[in-house]
N, C-alpha and C positions, 0 to 999 in steps of 0.2 A: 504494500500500500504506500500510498505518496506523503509527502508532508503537506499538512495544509495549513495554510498561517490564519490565526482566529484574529480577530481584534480582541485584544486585553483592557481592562479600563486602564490599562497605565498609560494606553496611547492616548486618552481621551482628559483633555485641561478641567479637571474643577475649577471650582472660585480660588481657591489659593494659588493654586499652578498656573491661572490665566495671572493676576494681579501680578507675581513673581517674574513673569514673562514682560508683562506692559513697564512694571517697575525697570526693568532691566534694559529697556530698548532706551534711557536714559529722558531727562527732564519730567516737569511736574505729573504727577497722576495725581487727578483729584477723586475722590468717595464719594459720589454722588447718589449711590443707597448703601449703606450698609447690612439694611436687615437682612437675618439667612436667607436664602434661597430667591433670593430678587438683587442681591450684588448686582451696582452698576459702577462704571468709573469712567473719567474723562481724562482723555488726554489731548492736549491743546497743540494743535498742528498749526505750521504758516505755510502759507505762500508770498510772493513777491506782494501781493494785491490784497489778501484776507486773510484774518487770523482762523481757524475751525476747528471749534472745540468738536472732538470726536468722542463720542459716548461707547466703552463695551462694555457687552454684557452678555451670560449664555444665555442659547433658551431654556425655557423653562426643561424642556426633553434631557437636556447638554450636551444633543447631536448638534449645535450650530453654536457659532460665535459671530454674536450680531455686531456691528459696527455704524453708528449710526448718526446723522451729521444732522439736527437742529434747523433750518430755514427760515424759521419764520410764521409767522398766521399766514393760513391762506386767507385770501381777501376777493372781491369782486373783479382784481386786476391779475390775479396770479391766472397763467397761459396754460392749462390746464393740457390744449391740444400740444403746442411746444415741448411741455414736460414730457406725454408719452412718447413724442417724437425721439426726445433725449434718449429715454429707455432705450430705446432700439440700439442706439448711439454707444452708449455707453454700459451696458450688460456685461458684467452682472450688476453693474450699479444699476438702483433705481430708485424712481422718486414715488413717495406717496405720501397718502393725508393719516393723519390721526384722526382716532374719534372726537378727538375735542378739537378740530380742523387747523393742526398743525402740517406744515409742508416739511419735509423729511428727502433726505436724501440714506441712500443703507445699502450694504453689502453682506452676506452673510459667509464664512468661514465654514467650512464640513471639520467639525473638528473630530478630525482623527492626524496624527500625528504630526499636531503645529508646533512651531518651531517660532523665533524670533524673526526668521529671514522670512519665513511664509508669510506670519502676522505682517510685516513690516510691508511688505511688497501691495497686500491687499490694502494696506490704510492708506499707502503713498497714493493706490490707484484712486480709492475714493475723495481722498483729498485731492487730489487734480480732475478728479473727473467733476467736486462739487465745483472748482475756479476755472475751468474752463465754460461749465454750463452758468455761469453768474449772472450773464444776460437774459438767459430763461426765467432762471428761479429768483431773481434779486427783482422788487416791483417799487416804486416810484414812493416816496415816502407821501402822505396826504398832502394834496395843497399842490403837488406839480404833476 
């Protein structure tokens, strides 16, 4: 008979193993829940152009490691057709609303045997994918 490789949970980041990892890839991490089992944390990325705070967190399952970039209220002005456009664009990134009609930008991680190069590579994507789309999702403050 053959070998056959199982997935172990060692391949698979809990809350301490992610945090340790985030911790690691260097500058602030901030705790944005602490309570068990709903850990979230930000870490605050730049571009030339915009500061983005990046939220992770697992899912609830802790087959994914969500990554997920804040936007804004959607409003009467946000381009709702533009944004799905984007998705197309930029997959696996994509945009969508919350229940309480937040606009969101998010990538998700299959965590199985993440690494800091992996993590790192996916956040860089999302952060450039959120500043390059800034003319979609960024809308006009009131009054202009």
């Amino acid at each position: 008979a053959g070998m056959f490789a199982f997935q172990t949970p060692a391949d698979k980041l809990d809350t301490a193993s992610l945090k340790t990892l985030i911790d690691g890839l260097g500058g602030e991490v901030k705790v944005l829940n602490a309570e068990v089992g709903k850990e979230k944390y930000q870490i605050n990325a730049k571009t030339d152009k915009l500061n983005i705070p990046v939220a992770v967190e697992l899912s609830s399952s802790g087959n994914y490691i969500w990554l997920t970039v804040f936007l804004g209220a959607a409003s009467e002005k946000t381009k709702y057709q533009d944004l799905l456009r984007q998705n197309a664009d930029l997959q696996p990134t994509f945009f969508y609303l919350t229940s309480k009609g937040n606009l969101m930008a998010a990538e998700a991680i299959d965590n199985r045997a993440v690494n800091a190069a992996i993590f790192k590579r996916v956040m860089d994507k999302l952060v450039a994918d959120v500043d390059k789309s800034s003319s979609v999702w960024q809308t006009p403050a009131a009054g202009q």
